[in-house]
SERO-4910 file (N, C-alpha, C, O; in steps of 0.05 Angstrom, whole numbers):
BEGIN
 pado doro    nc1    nc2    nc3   cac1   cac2   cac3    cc1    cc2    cc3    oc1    oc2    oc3
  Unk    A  -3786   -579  -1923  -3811   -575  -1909  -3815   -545  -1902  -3808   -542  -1879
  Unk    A  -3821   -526  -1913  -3836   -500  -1909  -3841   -492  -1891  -3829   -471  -1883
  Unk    A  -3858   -503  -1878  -3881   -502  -1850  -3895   -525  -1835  -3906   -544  -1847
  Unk    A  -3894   -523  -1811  -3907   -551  -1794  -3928   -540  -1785  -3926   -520  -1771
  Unk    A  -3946   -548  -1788  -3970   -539  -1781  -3987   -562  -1748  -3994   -585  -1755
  Unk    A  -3991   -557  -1727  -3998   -557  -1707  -4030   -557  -1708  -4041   -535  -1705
  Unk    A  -4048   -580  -1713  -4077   -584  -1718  -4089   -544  -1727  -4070   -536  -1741
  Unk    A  -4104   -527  -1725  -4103   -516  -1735  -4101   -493  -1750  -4115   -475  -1741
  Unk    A  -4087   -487  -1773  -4078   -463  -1777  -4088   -434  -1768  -4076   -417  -1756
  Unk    A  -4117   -435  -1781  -4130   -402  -1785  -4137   -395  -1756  -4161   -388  -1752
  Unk    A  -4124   -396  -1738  -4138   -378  -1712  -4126   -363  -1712  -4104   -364  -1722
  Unk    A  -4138   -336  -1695  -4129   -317  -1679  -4091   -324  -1668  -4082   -338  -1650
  Unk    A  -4078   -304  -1691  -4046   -310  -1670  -4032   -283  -1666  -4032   -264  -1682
  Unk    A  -4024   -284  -1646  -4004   -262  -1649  -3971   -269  -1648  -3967   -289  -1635
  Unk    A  -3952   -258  -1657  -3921   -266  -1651  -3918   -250  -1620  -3927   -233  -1605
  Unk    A  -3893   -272  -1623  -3886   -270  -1590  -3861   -251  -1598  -3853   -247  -1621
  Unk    A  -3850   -241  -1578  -3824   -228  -1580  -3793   -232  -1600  -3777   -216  -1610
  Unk    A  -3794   -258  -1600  -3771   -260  -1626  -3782   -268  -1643  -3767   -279  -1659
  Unk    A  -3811   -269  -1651  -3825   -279  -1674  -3812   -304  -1689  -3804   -306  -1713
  Unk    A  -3811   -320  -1671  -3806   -344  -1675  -3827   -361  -1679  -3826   -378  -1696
  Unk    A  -3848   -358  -1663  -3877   -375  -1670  -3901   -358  -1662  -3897   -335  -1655
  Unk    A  -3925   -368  -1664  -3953   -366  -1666  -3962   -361  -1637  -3944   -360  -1621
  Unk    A  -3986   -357  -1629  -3998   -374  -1607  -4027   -358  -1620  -4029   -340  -1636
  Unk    A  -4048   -373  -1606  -4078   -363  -1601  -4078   -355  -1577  -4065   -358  -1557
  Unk    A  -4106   -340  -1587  -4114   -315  -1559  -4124   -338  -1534  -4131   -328  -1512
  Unk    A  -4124   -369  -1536  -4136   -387  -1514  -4134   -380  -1493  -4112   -370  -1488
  Unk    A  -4152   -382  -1472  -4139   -369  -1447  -4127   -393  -1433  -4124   -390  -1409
  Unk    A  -4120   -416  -1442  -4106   -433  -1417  -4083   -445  -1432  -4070   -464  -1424
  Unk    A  -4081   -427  -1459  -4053   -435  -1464  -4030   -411  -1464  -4033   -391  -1477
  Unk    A  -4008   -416  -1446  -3988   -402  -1447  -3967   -412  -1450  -3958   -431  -1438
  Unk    A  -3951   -396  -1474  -3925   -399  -1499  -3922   -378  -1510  -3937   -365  -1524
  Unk    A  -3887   -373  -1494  -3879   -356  -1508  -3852   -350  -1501  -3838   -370  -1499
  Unk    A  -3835   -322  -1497  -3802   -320  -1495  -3798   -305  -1479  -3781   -288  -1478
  Unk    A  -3817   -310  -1459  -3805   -274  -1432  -3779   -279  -1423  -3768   -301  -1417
  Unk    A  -3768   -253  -1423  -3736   -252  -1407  -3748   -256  -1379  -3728   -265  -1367
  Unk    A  -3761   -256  -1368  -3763   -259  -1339  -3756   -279  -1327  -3743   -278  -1306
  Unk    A  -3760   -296  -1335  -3744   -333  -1331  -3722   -340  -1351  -3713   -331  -1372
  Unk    A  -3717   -358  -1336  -3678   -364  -1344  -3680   -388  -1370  -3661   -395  -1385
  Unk    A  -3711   -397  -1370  -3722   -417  -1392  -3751   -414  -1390  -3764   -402  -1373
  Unk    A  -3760   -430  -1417  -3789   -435  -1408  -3795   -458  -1432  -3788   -458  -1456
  Unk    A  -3807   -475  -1419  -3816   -499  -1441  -3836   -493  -1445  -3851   -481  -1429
  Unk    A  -3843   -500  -1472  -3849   -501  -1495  -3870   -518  -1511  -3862   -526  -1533
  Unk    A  -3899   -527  -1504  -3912   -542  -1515  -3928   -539  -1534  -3948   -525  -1534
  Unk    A  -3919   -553  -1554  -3945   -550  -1581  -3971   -569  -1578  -3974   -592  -1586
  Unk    A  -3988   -554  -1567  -4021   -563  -1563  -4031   -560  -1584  -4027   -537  -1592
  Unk    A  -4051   -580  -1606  -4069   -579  -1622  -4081   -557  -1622  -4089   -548  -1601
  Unk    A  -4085   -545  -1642  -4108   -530  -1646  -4106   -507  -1635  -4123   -490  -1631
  Unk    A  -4084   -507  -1629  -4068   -469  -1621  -4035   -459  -1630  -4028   -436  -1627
  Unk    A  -4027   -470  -1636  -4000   -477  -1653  -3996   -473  -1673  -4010   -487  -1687
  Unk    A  -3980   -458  -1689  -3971   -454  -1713  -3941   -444  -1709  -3932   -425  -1696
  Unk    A  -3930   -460  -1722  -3888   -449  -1722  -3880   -463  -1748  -3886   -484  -1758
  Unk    A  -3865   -441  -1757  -3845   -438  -1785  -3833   -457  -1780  -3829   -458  -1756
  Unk    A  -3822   -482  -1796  -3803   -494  -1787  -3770   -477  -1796  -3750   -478  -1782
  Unk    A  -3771   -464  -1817  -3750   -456  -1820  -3747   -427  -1795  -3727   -415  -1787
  Unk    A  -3758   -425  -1793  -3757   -401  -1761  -3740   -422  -1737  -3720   -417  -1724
  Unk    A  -3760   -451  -1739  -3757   -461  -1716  -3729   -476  -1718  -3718   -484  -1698
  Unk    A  -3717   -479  -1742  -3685   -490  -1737  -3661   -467  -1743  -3636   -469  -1744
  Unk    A  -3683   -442  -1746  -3661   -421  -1753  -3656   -405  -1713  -3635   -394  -1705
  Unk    A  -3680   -409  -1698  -3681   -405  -1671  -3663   -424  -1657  -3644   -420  -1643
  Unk    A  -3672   -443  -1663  -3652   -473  -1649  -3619   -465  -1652  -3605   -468  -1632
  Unk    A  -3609   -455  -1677  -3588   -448  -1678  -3570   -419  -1660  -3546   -416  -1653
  Unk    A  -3596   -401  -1657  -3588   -374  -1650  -3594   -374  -1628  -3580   -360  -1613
  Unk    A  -3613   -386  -1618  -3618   -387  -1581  -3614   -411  -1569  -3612   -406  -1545
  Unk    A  -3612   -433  -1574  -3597   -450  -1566  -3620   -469  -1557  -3620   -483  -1536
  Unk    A  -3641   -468  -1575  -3660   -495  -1563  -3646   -519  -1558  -3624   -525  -1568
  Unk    A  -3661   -534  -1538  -3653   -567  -1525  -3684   -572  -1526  -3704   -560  -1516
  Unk    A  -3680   -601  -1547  -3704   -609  -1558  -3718   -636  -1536  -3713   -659  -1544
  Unk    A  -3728   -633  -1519  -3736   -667  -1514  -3740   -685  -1529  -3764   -685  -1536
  Unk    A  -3725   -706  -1541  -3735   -732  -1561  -3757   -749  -1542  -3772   -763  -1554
  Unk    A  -3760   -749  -1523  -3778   -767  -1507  -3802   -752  -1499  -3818   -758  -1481
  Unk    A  -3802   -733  -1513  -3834   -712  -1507  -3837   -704  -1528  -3829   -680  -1531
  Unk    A  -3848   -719  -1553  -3844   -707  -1581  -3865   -673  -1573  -3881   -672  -1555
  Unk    A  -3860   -650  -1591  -3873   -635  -1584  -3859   -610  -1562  -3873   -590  -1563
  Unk    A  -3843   -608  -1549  -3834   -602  -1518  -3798   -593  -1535  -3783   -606  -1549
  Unk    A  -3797   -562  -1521  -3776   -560  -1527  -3765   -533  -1507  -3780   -516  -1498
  Unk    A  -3738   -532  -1505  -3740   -511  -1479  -3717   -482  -1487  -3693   -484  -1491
  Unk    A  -3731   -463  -1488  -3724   -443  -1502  -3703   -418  -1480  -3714   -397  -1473
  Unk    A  -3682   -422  -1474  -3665   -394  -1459  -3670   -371  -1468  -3670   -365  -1492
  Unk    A  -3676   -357  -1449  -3683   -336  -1455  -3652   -316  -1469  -3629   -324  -1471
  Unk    A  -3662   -296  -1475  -3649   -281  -1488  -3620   -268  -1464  -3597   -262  -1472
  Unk    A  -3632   -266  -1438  -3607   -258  -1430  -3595   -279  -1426  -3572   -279  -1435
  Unk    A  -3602   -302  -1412  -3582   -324  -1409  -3568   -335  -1433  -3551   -353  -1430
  Unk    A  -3577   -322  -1466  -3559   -327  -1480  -3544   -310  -1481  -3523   -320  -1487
  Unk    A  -3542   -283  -1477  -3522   -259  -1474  -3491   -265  -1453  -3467   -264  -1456
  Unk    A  -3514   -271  -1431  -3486   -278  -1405  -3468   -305  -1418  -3443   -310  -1418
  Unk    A  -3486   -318  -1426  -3464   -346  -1433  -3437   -334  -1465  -3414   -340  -1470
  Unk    A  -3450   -320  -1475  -3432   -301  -1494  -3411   -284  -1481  -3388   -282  -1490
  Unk    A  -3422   -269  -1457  -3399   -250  -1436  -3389   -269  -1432  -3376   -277  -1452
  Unk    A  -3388   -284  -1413  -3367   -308  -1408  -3352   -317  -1423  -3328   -318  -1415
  Unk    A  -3358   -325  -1445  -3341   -328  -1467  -3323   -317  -1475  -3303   -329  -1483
  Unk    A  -3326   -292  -1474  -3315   -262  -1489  -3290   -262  -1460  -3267   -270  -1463
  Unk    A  -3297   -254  -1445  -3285   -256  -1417  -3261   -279  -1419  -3238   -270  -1421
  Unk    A  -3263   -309  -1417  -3250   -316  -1417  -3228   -320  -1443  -3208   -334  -1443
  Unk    A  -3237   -309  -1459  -3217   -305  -1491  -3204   -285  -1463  -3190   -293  -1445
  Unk    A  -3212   -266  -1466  -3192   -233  -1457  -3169   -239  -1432  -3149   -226  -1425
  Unk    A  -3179   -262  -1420  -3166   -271  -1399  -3146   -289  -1403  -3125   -291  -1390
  Unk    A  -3157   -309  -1427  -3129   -318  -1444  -3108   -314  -1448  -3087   -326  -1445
  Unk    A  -3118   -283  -1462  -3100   -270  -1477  -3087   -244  -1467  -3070   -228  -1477
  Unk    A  -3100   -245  -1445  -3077   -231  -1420  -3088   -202  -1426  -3071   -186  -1422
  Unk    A  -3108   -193  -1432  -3114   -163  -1446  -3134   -158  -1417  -3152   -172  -1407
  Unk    A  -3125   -135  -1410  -3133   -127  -1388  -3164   -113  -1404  -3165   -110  -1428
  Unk    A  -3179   -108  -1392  -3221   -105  -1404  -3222    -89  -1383  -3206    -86  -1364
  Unk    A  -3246    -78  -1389  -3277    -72  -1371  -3301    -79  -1387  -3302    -72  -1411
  Unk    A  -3322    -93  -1378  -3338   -100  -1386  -3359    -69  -1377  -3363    -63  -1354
  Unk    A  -3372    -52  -1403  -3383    -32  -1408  -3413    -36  -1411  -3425    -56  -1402
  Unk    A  -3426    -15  -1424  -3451    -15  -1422  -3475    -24  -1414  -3476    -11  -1393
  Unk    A  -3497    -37  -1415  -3519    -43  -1397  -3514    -66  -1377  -3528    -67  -1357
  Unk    A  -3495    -87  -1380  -3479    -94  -1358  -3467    -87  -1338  -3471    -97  -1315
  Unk    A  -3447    -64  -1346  -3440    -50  -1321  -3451    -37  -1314  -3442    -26  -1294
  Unk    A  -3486    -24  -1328  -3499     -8  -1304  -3512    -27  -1290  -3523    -18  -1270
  Unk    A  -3513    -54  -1295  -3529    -75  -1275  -3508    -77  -1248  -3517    -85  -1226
  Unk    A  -3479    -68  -1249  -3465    -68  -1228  -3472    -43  -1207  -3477    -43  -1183
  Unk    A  -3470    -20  -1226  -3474      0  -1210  -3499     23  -1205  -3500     40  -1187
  Unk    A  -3520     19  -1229  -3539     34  -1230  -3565     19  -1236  -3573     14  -1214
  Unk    A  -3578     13  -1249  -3609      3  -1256  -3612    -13  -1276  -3613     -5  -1299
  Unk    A  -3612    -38  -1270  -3608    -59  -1297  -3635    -56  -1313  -3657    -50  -1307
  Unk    A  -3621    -65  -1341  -3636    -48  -1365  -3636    -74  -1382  -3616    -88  -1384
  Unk    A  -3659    -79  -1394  -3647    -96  -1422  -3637    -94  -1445  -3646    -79  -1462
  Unk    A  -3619   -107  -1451  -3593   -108  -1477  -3598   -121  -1498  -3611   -142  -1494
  Unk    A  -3593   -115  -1522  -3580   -137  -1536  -3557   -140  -1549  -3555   -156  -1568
  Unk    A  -3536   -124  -1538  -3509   -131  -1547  -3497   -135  -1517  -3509   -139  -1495
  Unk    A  -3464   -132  -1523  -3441   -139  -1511  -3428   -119  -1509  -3428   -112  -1533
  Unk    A  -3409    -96  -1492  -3391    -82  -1497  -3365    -88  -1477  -3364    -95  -1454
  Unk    A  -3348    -81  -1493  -3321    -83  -1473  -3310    -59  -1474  -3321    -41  -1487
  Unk    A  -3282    -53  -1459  -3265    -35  -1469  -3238    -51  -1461  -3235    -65  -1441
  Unk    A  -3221    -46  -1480  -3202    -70  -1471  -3171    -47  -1474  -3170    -27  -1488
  Unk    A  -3148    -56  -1456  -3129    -30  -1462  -3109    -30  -1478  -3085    -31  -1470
  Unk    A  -3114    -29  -1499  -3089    -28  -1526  -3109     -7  -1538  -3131      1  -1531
  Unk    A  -3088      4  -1569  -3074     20  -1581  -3097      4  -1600  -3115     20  -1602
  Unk    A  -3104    -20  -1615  -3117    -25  -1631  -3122    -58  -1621  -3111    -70  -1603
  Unk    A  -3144    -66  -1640  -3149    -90  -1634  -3140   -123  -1634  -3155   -137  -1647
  Unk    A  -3121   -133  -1624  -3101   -150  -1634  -3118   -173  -1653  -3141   -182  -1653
  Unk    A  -3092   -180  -1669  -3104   -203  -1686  -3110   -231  -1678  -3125   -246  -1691
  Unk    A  -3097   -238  -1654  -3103   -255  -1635  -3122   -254  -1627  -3135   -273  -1636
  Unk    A  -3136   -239  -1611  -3177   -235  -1611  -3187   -231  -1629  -3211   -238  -1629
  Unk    A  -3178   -221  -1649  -3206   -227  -1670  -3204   -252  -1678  -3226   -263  -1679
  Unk    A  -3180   -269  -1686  -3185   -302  -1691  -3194   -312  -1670  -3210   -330  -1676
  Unk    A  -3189   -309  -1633  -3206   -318  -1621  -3237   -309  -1623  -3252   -328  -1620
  Unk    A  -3248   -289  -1627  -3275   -278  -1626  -3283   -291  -1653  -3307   -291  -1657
  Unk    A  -3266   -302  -1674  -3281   -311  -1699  -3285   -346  -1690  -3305   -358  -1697
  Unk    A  -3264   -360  -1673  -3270   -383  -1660  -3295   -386  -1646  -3304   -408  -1638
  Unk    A  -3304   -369  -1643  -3328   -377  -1623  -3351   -364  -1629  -3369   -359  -1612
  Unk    A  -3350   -356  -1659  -3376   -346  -1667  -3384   -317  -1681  -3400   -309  -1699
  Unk    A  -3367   -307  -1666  -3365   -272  -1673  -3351   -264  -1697  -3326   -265  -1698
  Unk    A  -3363   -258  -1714  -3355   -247  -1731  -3354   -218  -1738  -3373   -205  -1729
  Unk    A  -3333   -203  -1753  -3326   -175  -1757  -3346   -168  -1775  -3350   -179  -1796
  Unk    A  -3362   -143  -1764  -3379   -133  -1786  -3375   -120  -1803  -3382    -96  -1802
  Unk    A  -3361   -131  -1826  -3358   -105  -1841  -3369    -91  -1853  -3356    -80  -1870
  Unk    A  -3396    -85  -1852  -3419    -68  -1873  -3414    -45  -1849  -3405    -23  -1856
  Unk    A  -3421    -48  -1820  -3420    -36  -1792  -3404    -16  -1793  -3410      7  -1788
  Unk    A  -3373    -30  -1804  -3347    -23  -1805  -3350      5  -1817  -3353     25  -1804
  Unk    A  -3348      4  -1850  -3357      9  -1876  -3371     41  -1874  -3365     63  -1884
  Unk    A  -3396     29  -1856  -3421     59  -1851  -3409     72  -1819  -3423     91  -1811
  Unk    A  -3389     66  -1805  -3383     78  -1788  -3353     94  -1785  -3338     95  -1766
  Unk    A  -3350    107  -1815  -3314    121  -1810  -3304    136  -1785  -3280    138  -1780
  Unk    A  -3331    150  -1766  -3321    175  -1754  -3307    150  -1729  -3285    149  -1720
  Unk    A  -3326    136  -1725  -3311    117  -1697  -3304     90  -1708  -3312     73  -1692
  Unk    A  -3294     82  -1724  -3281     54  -1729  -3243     48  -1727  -3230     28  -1732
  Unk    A  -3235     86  -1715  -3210     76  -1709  -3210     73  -1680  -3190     69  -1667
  Unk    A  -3232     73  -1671  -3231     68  -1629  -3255     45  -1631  -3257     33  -1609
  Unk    A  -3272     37  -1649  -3290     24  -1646  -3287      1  -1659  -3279      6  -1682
  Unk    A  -3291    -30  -1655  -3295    -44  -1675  -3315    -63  -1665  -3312    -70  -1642
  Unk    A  -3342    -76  -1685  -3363    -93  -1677  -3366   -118  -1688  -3373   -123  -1711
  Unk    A  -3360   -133  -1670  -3367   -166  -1687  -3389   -172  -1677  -3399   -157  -1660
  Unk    A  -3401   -192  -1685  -3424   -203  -1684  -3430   -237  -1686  -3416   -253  -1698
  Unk    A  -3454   -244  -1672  -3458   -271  -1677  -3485   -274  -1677  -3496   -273  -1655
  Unk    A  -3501   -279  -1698  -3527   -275  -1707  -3543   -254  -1699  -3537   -233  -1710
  Unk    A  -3563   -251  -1681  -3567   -214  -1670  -3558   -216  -1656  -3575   -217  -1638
  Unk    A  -3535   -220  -1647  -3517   -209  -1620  -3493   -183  -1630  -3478   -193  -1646
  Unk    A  -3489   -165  -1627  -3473   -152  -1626  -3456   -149  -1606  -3467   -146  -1584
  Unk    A  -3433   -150  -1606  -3413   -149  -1586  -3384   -122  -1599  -3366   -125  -1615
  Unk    A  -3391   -102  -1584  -3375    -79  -1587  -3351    -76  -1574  -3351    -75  -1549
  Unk    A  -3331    -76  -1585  -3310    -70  -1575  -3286    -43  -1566  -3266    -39  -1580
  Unk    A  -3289    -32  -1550  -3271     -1  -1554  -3252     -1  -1550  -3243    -23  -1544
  Unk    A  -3236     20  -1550  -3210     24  -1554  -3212     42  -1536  -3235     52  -1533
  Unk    A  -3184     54  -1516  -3178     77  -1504  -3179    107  -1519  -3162    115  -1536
  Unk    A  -3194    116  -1513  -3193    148  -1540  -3187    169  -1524  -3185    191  -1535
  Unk    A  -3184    168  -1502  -3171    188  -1484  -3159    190  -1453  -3152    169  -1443
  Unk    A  -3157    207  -1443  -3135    209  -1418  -3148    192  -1400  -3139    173  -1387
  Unk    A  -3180    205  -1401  -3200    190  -1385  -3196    159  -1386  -3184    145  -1369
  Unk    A  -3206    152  -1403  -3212    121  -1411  -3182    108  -1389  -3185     91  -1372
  Unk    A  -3154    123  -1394  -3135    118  -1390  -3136    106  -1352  -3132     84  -1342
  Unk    A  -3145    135  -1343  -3151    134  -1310  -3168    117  -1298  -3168    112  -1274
  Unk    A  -3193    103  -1322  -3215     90  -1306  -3207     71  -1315  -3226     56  -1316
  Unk    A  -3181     57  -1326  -3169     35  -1328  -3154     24  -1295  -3158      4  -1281
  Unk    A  -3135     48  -1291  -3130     44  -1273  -3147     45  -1247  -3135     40  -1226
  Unk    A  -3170     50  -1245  -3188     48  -1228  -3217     28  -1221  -3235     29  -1204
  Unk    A  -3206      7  -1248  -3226    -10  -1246  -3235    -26  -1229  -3218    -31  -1212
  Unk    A  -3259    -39  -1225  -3261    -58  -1205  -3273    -82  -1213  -3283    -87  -1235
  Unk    A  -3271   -101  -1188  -3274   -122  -1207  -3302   -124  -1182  -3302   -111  -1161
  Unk    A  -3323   -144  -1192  -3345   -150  -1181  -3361   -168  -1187  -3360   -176  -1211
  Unk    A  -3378   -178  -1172  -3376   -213  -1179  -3414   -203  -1194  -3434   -190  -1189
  Unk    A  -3403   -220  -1213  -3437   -218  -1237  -3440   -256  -1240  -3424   -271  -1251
  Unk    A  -3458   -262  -1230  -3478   -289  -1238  -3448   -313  -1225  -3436   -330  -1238
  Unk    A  -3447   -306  -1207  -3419   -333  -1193  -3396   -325  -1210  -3382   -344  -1204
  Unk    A  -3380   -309  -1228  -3362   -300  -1239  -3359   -264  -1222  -3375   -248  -1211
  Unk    A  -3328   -265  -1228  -3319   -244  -1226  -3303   -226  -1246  -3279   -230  -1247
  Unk    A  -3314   -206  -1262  -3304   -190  -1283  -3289   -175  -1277  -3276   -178  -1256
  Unk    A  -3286   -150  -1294  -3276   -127  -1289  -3292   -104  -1295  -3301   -104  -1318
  Unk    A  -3299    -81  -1279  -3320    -60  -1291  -3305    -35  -1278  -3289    -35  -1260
  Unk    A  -3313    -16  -1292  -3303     15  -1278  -3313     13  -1261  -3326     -6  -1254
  Unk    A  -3309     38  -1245  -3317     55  -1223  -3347     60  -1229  -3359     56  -1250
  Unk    A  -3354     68  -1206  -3380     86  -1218  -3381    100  -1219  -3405    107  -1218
  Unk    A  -3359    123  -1221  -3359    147  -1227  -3348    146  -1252  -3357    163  -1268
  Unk    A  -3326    125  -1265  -3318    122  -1287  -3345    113  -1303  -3354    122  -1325
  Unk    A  -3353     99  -1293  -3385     95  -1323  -3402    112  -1319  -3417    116  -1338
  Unk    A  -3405    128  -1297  -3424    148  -1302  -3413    174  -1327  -3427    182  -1346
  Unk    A  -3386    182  -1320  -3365    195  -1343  -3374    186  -1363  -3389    200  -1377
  Unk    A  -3369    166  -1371  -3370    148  -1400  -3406    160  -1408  -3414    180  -1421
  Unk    A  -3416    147  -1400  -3454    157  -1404  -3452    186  -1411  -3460    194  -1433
  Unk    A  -3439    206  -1387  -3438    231  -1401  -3428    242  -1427  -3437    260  -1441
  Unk    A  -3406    225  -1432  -3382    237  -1453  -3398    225  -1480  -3395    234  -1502
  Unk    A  -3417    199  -1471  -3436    201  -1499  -3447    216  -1509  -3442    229  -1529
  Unk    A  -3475    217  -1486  -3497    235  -1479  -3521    233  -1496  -3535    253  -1499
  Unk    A  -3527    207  -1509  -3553    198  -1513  -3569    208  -1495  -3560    213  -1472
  Unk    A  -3597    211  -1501  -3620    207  -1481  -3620    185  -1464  -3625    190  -1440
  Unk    A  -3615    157  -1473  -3620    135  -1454  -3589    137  -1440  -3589    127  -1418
  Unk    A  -3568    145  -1445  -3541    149  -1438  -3549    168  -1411  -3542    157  -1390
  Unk    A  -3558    187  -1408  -3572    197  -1391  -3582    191  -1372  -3574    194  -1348
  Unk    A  -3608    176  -1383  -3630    157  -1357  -3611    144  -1344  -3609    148  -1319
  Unk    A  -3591    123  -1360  -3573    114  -1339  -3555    129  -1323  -3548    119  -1301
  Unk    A  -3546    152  -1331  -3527    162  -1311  -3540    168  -1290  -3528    168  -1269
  Unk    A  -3567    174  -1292  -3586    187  -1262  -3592    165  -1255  -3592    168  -1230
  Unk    A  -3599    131  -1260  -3601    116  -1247  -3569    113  -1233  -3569    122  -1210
  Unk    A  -3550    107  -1239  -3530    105  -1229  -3529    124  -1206  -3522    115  -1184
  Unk    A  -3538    154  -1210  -3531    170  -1182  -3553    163  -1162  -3548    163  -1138
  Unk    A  -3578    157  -1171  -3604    142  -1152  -3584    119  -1138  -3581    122  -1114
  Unk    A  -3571    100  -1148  -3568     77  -1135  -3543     83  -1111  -3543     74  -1088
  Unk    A  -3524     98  -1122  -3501    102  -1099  -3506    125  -1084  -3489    131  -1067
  Unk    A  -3525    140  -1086  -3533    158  -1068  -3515    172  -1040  -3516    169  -1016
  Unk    A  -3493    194  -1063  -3471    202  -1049  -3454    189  -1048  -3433    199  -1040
  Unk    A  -3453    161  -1055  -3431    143  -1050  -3387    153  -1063  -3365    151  -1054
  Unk    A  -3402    164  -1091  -3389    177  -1114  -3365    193  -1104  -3370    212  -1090
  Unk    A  -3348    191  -1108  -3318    212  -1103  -3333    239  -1125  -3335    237  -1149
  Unk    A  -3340    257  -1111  -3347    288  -1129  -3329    298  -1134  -3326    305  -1158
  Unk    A  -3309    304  -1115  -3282    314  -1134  -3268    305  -1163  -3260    318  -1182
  Unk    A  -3270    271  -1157  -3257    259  -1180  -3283    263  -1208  -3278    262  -1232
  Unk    A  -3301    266  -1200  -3321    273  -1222  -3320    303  -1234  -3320    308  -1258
  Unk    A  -3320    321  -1214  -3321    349  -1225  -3293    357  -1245  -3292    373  -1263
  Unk    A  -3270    337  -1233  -3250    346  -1250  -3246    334  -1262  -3222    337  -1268
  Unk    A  -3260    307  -1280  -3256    303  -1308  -3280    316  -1324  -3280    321  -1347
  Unk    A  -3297    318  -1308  -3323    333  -1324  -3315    359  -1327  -3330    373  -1341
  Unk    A  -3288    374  -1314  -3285    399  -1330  -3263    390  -1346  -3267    396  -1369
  Unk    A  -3243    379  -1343  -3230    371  -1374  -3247    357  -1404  -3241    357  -1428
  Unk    A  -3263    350  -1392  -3281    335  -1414  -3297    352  -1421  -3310    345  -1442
  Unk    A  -3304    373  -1413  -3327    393  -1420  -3350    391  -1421  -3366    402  -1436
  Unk    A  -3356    371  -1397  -3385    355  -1397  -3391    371  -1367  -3409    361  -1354
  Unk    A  -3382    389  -1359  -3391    402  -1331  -3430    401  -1320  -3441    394  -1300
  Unk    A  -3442    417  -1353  -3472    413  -1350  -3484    393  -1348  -3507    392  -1340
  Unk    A  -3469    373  -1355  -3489    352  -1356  -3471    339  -1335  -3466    317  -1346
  Unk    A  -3463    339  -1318  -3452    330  -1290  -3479    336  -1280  -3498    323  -1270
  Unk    A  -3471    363  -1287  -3489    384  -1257  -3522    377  -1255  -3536    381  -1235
  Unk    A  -3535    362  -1295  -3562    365  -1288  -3560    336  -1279  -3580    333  -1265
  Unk    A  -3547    313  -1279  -3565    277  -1264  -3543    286  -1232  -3539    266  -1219
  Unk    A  -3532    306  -1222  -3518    307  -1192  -3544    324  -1176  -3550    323  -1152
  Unk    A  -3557    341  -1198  -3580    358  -1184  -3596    347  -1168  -3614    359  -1157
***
């Protein structure tokens, strides 16, 4: 079956955010995928409706539709971050299995300490020398697979970096690459995200990290991070890895 067609085709549609389906410009019908809610059901009304079926069982698989059989029509779609967190969790309790001490990194841990952002991957940093073979067969148990094309096009960082994946989810994994990484191991903290308790740096340790990238958006977050703790920050412990790291300027312009 190709396509299911919803009484009728040729109107006015635009795609919604995962371009998963249709809708018309109607003004009293609303369908679609906002992250703003934790779900949203899903009704196909006559005569405004159009969805791929192969979209719609390739979605079912990757976001985790729950179909009502007793409301033919009616189906309830998780949004995109509540499929992300139910993946952290996951990831989390592999690492906790397997006894590997983590920090859960990037736009997660700035939701701990600086200005939550939307994602669509996963990052960790976990403290070994390389990636054991025991997590990658757990991370291949539960979905994640090793990218190797990723792998392949990334020589300069694939001996501290490695990325598996589970349909568009990316989930990044790092490695310790220096003294630093070393210290904000020992300085981590743990803090409670959605009724769980992880592990995340400091916030002076992820603000470091943001610097020692130094993307543009690597940036925005480090100045949201100093907006949110406002003085809170140990400055000594910052000024003196930011002069071993040689990131002093760019301390000095998100501390200005």
């Amino acid at each position: 079956m190709p396509g299911a067609a919803i009484g009728q085709v040729g109107v006015t549609t635009r795609r919604c955010t995962h371009g998963i389906m249709q809708r018309c410009r109607t003004p009293n019908v609303s369908i679609g995928c906002g992250s703003k809610t934790p779900s949203m059901t899903v009704s196909l009304y006559p005569n405004c409706l159009w969805i791929s079926w192969k979209r719609f069982r390739r979605a079912r698989s990757s976001f985790g539709f729950k179909t009502d059989l007793s409301q033919p029509g009616k189906f309830t779609l998780p949004s995109p971050g509540a499929v992300l967190k139910r993946q952290l969790f996951q990831i989390v309790d592999a690492l906790n299995e397997l006894q590997l001490p983590y920090m859960v990194i990037g736009a997660f841990a700035l939701a701990a300490w600086g200005r939550p952002r939307a994602t669509l991957d996963i990052d960790f940093m976990i403290q070994t020398a390389t990636v054991p073979e025991a997590l990658s067969n757990r991370l291949e148990e539960l979905g994640f697979h090793f990218d190797e094309m990723w792998n392949r096009y990334n020589p300069m960082v694939r001996d501290f970096h490695r990325r598996f994946r589970s349909g568009r989810t990316p989930v990044d994994v790092m490695l310790r690459r220096d003294e630093h990484d070393a210290a904000a191991f020992a300085r981590r903290r743990k803090k409670r995200f959605n009724e769980r308790y992880l592990w995340f740096p400091s916030a002076e340790d992820l603000l470091l990290q943001k610097l020692k990238v130094g993307r543009p958006q690597d940036l925005v977050d480090a100045e949201s991070i100093v907006s949110r703790m406002q003085g809170k920050m140990d400055r000594r412990y910052l000024a003196h890895w930011a002069n071993r790291l040689g990131i002093r300027a760019e301390l000095a312009h998100v501390l200005r």
